[in-house]
C-alpha positions in Angstrom: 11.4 -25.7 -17.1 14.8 -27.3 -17.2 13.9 -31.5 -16.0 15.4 -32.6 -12.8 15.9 -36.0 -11.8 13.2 -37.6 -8.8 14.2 -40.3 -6.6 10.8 -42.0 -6.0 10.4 -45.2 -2.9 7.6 -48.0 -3.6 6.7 -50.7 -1.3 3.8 -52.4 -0.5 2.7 -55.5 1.6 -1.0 -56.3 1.0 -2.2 -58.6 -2.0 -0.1 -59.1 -5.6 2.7 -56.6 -4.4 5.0 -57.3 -7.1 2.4 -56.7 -10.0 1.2 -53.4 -8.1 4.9 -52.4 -8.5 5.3 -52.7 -11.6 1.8 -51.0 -12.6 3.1 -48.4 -10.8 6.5 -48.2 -12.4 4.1 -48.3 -15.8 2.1 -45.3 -14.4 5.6 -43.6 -13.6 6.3 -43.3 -17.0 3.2 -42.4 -18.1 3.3 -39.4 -16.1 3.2 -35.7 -17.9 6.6 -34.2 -18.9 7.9 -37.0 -16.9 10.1 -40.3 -18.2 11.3 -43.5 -16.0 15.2 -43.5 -16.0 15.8 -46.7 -14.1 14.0 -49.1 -11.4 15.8 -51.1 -8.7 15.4 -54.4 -8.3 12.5 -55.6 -5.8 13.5 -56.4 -2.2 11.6 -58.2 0.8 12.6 -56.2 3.8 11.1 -56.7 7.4 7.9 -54.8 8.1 9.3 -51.6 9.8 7.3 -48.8 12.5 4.6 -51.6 12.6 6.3 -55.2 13.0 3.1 -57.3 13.5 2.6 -56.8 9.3 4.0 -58.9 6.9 7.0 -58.5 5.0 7.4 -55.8 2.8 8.7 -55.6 -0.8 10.2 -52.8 -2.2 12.0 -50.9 -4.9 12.7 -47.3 -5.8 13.0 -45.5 -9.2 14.4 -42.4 -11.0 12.7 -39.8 -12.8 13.4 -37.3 -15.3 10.3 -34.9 -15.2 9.7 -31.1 -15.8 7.2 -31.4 -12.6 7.4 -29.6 -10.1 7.7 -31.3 -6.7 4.4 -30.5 -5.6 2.8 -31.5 -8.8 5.0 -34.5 -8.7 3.4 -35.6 -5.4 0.2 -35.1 -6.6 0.7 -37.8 -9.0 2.0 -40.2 -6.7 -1.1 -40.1 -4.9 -3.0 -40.2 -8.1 -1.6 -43.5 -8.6 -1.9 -45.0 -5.7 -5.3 -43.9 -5.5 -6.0 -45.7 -8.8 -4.1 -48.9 -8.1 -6.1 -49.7 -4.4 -4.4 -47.4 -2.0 -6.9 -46.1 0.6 -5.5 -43.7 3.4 -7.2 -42.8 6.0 -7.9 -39.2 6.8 -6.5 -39.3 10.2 -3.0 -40.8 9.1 -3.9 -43.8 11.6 -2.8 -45.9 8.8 0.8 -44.2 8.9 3.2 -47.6 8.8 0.2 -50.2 8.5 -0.4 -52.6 5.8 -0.8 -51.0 2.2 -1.5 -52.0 -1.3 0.9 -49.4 -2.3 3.2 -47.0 -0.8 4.3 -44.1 -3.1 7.3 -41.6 -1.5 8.8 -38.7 -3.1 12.4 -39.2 -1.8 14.6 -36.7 -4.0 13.8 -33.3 -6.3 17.0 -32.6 -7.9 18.7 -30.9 -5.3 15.9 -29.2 -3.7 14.9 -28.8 -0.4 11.3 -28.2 0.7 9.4 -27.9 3.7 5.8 -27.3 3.2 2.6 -28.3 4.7 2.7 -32.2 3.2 5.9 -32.0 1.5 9.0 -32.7 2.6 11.9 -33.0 0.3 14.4 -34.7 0.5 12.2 -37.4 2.0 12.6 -36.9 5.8 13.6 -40.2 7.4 15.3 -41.0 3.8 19.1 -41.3 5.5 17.5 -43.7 7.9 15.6 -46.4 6.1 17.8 -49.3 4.8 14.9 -50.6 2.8 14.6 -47.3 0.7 18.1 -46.9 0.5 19.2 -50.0 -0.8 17.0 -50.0 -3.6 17.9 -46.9 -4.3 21.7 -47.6 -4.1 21.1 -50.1 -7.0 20.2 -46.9 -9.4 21.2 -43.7 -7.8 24.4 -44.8 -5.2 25.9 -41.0 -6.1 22.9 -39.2 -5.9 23.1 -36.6 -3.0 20.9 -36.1 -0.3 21.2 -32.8 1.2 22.5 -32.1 4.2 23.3 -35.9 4.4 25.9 -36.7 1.5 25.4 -39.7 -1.2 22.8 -43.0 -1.3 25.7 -45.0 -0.7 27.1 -42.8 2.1 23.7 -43.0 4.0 23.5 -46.7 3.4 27.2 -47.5 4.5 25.9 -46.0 7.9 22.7 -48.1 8.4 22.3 -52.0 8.9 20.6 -53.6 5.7 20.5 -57.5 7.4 17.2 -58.7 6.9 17.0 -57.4 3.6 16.8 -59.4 0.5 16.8 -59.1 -3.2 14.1 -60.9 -5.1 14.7 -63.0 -8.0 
């Protein structure tokens, strides 16, 4: 299989954020066929869906991985699972407090709509706090249907976000 590149979102907001992060970038890498290409800085952004959460701290990375996008996801979950994430079965955690928040943003160019997996990422064009991070490794990489990370960006407000040291 010929290796795309994958645009992958982490966040978090409950305990040692930071270190999850980087475990998680860590576990990234380690991934079959799969190799870490870059990671964003880490930004504190305002909780978001929820606002009665504390702040959350994100980042986003890029892949190079002969995964597909389903066996990607897979291993997202896998790692969140093994770093503390628990989800609940109903989704009622959707935009609560997390340990660690995994998203498969970008496939290459592909675009797929299956029963829990959506590529590009959904509400990707509309989330400052992915986007910036993600502008800091990938600003020409294209979200279909959209145009580039720094198109999407340029169209959102990113006040309230800020990079951390």
């Amino acid at each position: 299989m010929t290796p795309v590149v994958s645009c992958v979102g982490l966040g978090g907001n409950v305990g040692d954020v930071a270190h999850a992060l980087s475990q998680a970038l860590a576990a990234l890498d380690a991934l079959p066929r799969t190799r870490l290409l870059r990671a964003s800085r880490f930004y504190r952004t305002p909780a978001w869906g929820r606002r009665e959460q504390p702040d959350f701290i994100n980042a986003a990375a890029t892949l190079e991985t002969t995964l597909s996008a389903r066996e990607l996801l897979d291993g997202l979950l896998d790692i969140e699972r093994r770093l503390g994430r628990e989800r609940s079965t109903d989704g009622s955690d959707r935009w609560g407090p997390r340990t660690l928040d995994l998203d498969l943003l970008l496939h290459g160019d592909a675009v797929i709509d299956e029963p829990g997996l959506r590529v590009p990422h959904p509400h990707l064009h509309e989330r400052a706090f992915v986007l910036l991070p993600l502008a800091d490794i990938a600003p020409d990489a294209i979200i279909p249907g959209v145009g580039t990370v720094a198109q999407a960006l340029a169209a959102l407000d990113a006040s309230g976000i800020e990079a951390l040291p």
